[in-house]
C-alpha positions as CSV (number, residue, x, y, z in Angstrom):
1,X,-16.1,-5.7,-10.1
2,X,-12.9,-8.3,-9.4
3,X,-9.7,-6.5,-9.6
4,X,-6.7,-8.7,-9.9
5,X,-3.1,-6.4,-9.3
6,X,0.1,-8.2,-10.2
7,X,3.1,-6.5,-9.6
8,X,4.6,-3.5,-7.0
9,X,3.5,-1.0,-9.2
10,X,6.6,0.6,-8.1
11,X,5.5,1.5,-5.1
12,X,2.3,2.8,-5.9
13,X,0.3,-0.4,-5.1
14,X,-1.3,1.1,-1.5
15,X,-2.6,4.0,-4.1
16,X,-4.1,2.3,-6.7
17,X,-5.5,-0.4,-4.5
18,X,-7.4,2.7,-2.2
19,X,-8.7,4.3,-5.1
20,X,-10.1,1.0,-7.1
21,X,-11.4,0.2,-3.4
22,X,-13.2,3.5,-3.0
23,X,-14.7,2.7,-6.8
24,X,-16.7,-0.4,-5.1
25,X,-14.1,-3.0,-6.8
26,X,-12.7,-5.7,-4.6
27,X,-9.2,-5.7,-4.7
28,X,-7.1,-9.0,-5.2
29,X,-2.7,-8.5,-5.1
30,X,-0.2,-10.7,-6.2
31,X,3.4,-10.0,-6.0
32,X,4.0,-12.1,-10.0
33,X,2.3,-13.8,-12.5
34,X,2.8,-17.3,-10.8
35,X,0.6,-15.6,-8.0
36,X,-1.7,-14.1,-10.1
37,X,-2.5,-17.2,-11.9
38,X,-3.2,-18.9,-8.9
39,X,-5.7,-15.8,-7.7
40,X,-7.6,-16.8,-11.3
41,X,-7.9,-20.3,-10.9
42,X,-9.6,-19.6,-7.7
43,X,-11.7,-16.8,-7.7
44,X,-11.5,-15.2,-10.8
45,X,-11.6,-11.6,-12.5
46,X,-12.8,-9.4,-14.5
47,X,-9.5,-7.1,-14.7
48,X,-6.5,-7.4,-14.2
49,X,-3.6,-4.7,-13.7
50,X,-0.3,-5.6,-14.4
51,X,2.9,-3.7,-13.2
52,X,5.0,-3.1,-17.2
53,X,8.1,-4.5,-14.9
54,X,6.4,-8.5,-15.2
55,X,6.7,-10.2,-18.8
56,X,3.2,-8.9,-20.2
57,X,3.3,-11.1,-23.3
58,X,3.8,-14.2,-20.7
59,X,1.1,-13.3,-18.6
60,X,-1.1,-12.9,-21.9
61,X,0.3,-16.4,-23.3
62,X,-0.4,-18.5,-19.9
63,X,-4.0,-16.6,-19.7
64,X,-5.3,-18.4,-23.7
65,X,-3.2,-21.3,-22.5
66,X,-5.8,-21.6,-19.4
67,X,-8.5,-20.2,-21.0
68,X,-8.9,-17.2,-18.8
69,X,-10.9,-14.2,-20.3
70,X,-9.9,-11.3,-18.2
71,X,-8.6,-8.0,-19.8
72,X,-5.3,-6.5,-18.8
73,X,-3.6,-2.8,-17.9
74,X,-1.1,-1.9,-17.6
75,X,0.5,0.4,-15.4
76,X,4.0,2.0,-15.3
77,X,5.9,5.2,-15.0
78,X,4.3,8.2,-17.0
79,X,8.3,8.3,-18.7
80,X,8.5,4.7,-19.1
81,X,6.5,5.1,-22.9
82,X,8.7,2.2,-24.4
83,X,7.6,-0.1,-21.6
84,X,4.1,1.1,-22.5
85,X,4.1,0.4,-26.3
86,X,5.6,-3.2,-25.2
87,X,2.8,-4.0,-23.2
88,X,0.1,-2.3,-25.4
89,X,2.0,-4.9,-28.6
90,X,2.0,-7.6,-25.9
91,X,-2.0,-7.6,-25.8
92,X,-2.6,-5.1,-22.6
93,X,-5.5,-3.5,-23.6
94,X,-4.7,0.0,-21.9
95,X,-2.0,1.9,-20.0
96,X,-2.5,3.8,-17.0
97,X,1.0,5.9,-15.9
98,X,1.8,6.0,-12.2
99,X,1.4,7.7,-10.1
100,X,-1.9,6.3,-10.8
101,X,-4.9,9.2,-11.2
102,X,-8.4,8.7,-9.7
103,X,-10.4,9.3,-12.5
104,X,-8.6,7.6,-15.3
105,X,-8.9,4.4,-13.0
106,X,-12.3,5.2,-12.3
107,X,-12.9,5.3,-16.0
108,X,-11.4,1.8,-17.2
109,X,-13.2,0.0,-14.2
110,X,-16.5,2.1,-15.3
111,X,-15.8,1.0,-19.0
112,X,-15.1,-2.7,-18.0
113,X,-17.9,-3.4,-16.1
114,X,-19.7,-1.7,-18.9
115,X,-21.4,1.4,-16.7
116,X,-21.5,3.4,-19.9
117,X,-24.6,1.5,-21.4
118,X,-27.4,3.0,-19.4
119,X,-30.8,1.9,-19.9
120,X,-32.1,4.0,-22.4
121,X,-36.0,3.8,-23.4
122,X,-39.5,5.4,-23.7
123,X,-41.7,3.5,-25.7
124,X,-44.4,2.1,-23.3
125,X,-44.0,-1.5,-24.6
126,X,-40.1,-1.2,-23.3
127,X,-41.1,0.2,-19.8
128,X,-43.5,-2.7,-19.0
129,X,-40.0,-4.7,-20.2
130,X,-38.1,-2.6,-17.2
131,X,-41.0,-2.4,-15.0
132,X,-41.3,-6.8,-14.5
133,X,-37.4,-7.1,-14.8
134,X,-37.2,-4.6,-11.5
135,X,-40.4,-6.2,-10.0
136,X,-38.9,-9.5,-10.2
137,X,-35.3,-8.6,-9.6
138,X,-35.4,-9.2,-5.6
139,X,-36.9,-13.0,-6.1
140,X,-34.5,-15.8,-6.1
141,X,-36.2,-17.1,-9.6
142,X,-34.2,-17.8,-12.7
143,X,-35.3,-15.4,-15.7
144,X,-35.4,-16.4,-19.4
145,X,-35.4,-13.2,-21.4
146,X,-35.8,-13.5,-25.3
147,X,-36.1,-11.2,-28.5
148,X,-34.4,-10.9,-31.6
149,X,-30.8,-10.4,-31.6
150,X,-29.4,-7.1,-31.0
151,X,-32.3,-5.9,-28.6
152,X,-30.6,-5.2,-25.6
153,X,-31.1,-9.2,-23.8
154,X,-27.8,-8.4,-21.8
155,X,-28.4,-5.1,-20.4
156,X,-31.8,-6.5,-18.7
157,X,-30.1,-9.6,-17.2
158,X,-27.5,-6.4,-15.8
159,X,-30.0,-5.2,-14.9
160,X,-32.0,-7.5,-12.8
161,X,-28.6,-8.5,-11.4
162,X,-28.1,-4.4,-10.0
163,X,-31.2,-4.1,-8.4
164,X,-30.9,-7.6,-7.0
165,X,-29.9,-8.5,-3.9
166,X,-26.8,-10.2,-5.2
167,X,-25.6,-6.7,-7.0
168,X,-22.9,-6.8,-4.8
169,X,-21.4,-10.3,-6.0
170,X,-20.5,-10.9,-9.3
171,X,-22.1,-11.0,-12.7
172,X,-20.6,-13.4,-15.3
173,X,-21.9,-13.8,-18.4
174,X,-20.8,-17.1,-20.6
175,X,-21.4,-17.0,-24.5
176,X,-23.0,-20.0,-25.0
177,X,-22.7,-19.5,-28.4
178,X,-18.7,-18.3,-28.7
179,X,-17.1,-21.0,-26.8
180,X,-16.3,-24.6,-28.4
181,X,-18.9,-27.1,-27.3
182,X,-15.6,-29.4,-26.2
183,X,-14.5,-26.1,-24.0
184,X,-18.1,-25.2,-22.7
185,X,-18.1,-27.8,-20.2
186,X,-14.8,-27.0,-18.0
187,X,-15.7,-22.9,-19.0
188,X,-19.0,-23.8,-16.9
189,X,-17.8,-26.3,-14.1
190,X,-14.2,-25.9,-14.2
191,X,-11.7,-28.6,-14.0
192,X,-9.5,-30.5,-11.7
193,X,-5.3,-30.5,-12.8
194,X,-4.9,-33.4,-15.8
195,X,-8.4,-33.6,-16.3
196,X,-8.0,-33.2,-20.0
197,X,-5.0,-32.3,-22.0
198,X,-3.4,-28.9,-21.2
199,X,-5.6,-29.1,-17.5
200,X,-2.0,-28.4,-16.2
201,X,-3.6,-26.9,-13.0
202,X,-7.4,-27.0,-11.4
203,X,-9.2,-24.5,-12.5
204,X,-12.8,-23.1,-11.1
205,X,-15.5,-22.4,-13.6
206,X,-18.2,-19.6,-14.0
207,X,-20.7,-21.0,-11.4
208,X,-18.1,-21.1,-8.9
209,X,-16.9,-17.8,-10.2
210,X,-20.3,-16.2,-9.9
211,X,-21.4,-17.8,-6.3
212,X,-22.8,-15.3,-4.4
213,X,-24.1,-13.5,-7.9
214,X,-25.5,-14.4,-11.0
215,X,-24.5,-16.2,-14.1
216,X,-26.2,-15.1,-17.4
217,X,-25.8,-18.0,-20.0
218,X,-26.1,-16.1,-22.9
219,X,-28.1,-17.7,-26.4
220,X,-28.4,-20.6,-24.1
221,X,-30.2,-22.8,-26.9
222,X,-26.4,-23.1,-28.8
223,X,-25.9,-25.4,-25.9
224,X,-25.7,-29.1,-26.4
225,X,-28.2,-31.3,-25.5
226,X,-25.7,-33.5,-23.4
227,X,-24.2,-30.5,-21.3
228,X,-27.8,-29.3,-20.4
229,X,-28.5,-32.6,-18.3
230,X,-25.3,-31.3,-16.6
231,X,-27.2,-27.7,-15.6
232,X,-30.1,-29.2,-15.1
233,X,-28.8,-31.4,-12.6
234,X,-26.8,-27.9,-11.3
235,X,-29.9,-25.7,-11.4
236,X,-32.1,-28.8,-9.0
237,X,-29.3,-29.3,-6.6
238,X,-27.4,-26.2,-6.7
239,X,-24.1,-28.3,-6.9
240,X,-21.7,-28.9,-10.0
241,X,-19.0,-31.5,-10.6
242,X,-15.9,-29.7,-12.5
243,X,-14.5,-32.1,-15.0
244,X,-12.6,-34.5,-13.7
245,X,-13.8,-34.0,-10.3
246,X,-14.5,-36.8,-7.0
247,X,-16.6,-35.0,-5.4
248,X,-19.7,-32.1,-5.9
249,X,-18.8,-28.3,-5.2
250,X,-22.0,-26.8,-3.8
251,X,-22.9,-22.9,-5.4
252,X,-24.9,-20.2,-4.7
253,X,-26.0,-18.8,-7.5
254,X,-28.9,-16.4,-9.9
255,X,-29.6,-17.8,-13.2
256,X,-30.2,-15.7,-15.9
257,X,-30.7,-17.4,-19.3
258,X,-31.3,-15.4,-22.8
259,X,-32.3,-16.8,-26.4
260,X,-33.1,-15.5,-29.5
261,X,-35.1,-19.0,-30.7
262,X,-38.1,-19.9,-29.7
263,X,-37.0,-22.3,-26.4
264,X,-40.4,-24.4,-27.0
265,X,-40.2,-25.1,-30.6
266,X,-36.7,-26.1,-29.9
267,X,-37.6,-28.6,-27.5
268,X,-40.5,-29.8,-29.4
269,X,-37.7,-30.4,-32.3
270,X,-35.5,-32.5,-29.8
271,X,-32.5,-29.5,-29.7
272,X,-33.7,-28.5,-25.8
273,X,-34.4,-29.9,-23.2
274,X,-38.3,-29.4,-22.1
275,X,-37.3,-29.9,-17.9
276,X,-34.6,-27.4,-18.5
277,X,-36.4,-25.0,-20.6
278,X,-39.3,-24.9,-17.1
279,X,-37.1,-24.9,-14.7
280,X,-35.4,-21.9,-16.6
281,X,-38.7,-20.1,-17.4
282,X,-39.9,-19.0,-13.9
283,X,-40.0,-15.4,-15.2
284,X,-39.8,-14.6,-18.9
285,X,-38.8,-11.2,-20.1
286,X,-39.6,-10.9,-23.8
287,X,-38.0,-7.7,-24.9
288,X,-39.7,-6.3,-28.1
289,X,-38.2,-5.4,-31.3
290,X,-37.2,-1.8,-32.2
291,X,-39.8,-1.8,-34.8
292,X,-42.5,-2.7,-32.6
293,X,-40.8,0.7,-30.3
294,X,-41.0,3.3,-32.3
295,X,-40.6,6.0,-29.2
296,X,-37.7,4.8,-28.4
297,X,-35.4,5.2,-31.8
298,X,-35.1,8.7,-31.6
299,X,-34.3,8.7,-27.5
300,X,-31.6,6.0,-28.8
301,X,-30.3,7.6,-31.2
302,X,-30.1,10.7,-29.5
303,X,-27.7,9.1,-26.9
304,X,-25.6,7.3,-28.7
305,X,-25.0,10.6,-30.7
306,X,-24.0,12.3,-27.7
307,X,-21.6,9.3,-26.7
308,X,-19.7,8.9,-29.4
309,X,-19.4,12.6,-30.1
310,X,-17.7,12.5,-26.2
311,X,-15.6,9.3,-27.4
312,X,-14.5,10.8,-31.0
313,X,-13.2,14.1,-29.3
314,X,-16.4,15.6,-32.0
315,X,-18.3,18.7,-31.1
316,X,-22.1,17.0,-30.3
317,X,-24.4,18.0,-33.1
318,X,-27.8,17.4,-33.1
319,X,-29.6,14.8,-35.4
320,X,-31.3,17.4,-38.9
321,X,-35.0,16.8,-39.0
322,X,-34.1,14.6,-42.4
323,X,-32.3,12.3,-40.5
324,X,-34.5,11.6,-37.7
325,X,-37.4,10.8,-40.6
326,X,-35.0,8.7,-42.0
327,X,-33.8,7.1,-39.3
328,X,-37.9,6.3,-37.9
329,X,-38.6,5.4,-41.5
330,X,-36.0,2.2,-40.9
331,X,-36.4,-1.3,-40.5
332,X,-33.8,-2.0,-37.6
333,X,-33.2,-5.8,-38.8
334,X,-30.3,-5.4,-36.6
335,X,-32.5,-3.5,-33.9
336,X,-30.8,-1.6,-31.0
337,X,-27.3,-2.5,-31.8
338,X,-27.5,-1.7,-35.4
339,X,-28.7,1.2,-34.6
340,X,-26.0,2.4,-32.3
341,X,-23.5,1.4,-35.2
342,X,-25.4,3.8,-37.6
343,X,-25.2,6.6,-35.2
344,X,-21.8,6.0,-34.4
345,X,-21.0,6.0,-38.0
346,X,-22.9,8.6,-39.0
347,X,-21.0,10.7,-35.7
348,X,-17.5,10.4,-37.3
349,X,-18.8,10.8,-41.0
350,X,-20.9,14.2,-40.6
351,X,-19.8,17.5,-41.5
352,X,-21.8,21.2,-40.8
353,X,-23.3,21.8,-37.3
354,X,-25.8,19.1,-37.5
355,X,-26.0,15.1,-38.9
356,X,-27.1,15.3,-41.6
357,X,-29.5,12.8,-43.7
358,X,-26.3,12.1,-46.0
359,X,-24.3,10.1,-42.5
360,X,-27.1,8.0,-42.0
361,X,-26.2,5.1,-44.1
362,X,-25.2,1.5,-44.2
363,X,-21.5,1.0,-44.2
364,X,-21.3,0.3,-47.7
365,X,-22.8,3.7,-48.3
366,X,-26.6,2.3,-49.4
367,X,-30.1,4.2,-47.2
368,X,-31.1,2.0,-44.6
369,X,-34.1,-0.6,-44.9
370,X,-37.1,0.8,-45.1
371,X,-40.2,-0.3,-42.9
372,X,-42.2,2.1,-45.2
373,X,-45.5,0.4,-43.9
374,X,-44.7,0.4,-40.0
375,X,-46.5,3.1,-37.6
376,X,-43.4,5.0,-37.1
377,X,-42.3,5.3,-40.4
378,X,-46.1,6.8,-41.3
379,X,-46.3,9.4,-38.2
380,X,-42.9,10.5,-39.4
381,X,-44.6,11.1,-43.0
382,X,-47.5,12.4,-41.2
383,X,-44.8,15.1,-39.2
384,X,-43.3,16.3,-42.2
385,X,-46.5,16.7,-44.4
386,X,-47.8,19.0,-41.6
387,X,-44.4,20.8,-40.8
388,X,-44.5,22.2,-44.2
389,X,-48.0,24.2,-43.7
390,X,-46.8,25.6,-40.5
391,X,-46.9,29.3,-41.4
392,X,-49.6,31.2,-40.5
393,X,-51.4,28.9,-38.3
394,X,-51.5,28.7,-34.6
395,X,-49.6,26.4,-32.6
396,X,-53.0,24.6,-31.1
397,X,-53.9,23.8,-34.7
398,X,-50.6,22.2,-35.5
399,X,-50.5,20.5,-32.2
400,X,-54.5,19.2,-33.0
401,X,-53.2,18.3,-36.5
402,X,-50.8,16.2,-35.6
403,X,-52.5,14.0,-32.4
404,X,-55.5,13.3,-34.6
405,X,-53.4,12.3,-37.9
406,X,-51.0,10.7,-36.5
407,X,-53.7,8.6,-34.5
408,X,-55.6,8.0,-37.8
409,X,-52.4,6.1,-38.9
410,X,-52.2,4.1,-35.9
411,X,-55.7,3.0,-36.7
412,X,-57.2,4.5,-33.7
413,X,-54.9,2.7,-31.3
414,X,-54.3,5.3,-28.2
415,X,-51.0,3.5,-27.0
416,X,-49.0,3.7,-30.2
417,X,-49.6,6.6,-30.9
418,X,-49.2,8.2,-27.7
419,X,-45.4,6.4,-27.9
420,X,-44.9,8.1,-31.2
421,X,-45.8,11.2,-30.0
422,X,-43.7,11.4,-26.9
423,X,-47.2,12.4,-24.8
424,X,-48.7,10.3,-21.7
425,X,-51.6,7.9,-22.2
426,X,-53.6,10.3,-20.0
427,X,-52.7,13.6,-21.9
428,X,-53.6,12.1,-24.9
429,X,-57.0,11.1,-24.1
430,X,-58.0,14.3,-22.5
431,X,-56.8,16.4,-25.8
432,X,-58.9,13.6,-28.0
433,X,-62.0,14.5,-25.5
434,X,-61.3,18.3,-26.0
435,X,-60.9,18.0,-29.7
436,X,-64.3,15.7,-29.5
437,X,-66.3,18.5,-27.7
438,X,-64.9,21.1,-30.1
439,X,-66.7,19.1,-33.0
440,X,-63.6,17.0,-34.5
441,X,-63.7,14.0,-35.4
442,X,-61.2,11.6,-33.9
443,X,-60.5,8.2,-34.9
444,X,-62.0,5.8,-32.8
445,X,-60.1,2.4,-31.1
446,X,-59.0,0.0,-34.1
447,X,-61.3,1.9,-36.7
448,X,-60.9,4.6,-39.2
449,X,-62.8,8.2,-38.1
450,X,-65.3,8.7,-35.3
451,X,-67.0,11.5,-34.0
452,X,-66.1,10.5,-29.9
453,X,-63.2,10.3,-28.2
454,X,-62.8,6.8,-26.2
């Protein structure tokens, strides 16, 4: 974490600077904005905070005018609240009062550097995912990691980058995809003062931002095919030219590229480059769709249920039994992210003690998408069919019931349905041999029923 101060913070400046220090951030000051813009040019930021007593709106203005991405708060005296709605109207994203607290600082560095969105997985198919991202993490080799959009691409190449060696440099990411093809050039290698129109001062760019770290260039296939000679050449050499530029900057950096295409089709259609796609392919972390990891919908949702409960000021409430079925039954076009907007929804829109089946729905109000033919929507069936006959029957039986129907519906295969049922690979197998020896029959590998246990 880069923080950028600007201002005296009247007279709090030591404070805030000790406390952000002892937070892990590395602390930049600069006594105005003149100062502060130079700091940027340089080295960069990921946050700045801005004393309310410096022209906030100007700060903002000369920031778009640059095309520096860095949010601001500010800070100011806990009476000062006009100064506070100024700055909030001037585009500060939050206010901190001084004397400055611990914890609230704490917080808004945690929630820019986005700490809050912890791993979160159990289906087997995501922990091989976790298990080569850490393996590879120490290596010097660029990663590629693709899936479908929504899937959680960024939060691997974090990742990789915290249990890097590097973790203590910085991680910028660049939206390959967001920025204007004419901008994407001088976003990546900077620019040197009248390089362009409005180049009214040089200007570093992300790879000299990130030296030291690693750079994640995000849905990397929007690139054009003209600017990826230019990382190519970059990647080889590990030295850029900003625009404009006499002479090569060398750059120490990670690269971490993710896609939601198919990168080979794409060069085999002339929109990527084939060198750059294997020179960015050492490692490749595909990351699978929700609906190919079923375990992991109701861990999901289960967090983000407690998170925005904590961020709405809302009681938590558990998920009703309805829900979860509904909620397993679901296609997930959207995957992870669209199902974090469904919880979150369904957090503010719930009423009674629990969340009900009536929150879980698409913003317009309509049931989600069914996958009515996928593994987890059928052991979710398969649960409620034999939650209904639970009376009067012994808790082995149910628990026998269940392993071998919901196996049946994964067609014998031991992995799935282990996932689905929350159990070890191991644990399932030695029930399956039990049940086998007790004279059950239990579906074998990839068929319909058995009478052994593989």
């Amino acid at each position: 974490m880069r923080l950028l101060i600007i201002g005296s913070l009247k007279g709090q400046l030591t404070a805030a600077t000790k406390i952000a220090v002892d937070r892990g951030a590395a602390v930049t000051q600069a006594i105005d904005t003149d100062q502060g813009l130079k700091v940027l040019r340089n080295r960069g930021a990921d946050l700045i905070m801005a004393d309310v007593g410096i022209d906030i709106r100007d700060l903002v203005d000369r920031l778009v005018a640059e095309h520096i991405h860095a949010p601001i708060v500010a800070c100011g005296t806990d009476n000062d609240a006009r100064a506070a709605v100024a700055a909030i109207q001037a585009g500060a994203k939050e206010y901190i009062p001084l004397p400055p607290d611990p914890e609230l600082i704490a917080a808004v560095l945690a929630a820019v550097a986005d700490d809050v969105r912890d791993l979160v997985y159990r289906d087997e198919a995501m922990a091989q995912v976790i298990k080569l991202a850490a393996q590879v993490a120490a290596s010097e080799a660029s990663i590629l990691i693709t899936g479908e959009s929504g899937t959680g691409k960024e939060m691997i190449a974090r990742y990789v980058h915290e249990k890097s060696p590097r973790a203590a440099k910085p991680f910028i990411c660049v939206n390959c995809a967001a920025i204007p093809e004419n901008l994407l050039e001088s976003e990546l290698f900077g620019h040197e003062k009248g390089a362009f129109t409005g180049a009214i001062a040089r200007r570093i760019g992300k790879f000299e931002e990130a030296t030291g770290g690693t750079l994640l260039l995000d849905e990397i296939s929007e690139m054009d095919v003209r600017l990826q000679a230019k990382l190519l050449r970059a990647l080889q050499e590990r030295v850029i030219d900003r625009v404009g530029g006499t002479r090569p900057v060398a750059v120490d950096i990670r690269i971490v590229a993710t896609s939601n295409r198919d990168l080979l089709e794409e060069a085999r259609a002339g929109r990527f480059r084939e060198d750059l796609l294997y020179r960015l392919n050492v490692v490749n972390l595909k990351i699978p769709p929700l609906r190919e990891r079923p375990a992991d919908i109701l861990e999901l949702a289960d967090h983000f249920a407690r998170r925005y409960a904590e961020t709405n000021g809302i009681p938590q409430r558990p998920i009703a039994a309805e829900a979860r079925h509904e909620l397993m039954r679901a296609r997930w076009p959207g995957n992870v992210r669209e199902l974090e907007n469904t919880i979150e929804r369904a957090v503010v829109l719930a009423t009674g003690d629990e969340i009900g089946v009536e929150a879980i729905r698409l913003p317009d109000g309509s049931r989600l998408e069914s996958g009515a033919h996928g593994p987890a929507s059928k052991a979710a069936a398969v649960a409620s069919e034999v939650a209904a006959t639970l009376v009067g029957r012994t808790v082995a039986d149910v628990e026998r019931d269940l392993i071998l129907e919901t196996l049946k519906h994964c067609l014998g295969n031991r992995t799935h349905a282990a996932n689905i049922l929350g159990i070890s690979i191991r644990t399932l197998r030695n029930k399956l041999n039990e049940y086998s020896a007790d004279g059950h029959a239990v579906p074998a590998p990839g068929a319909g029923l058995a009478a052994s246990a593989a």
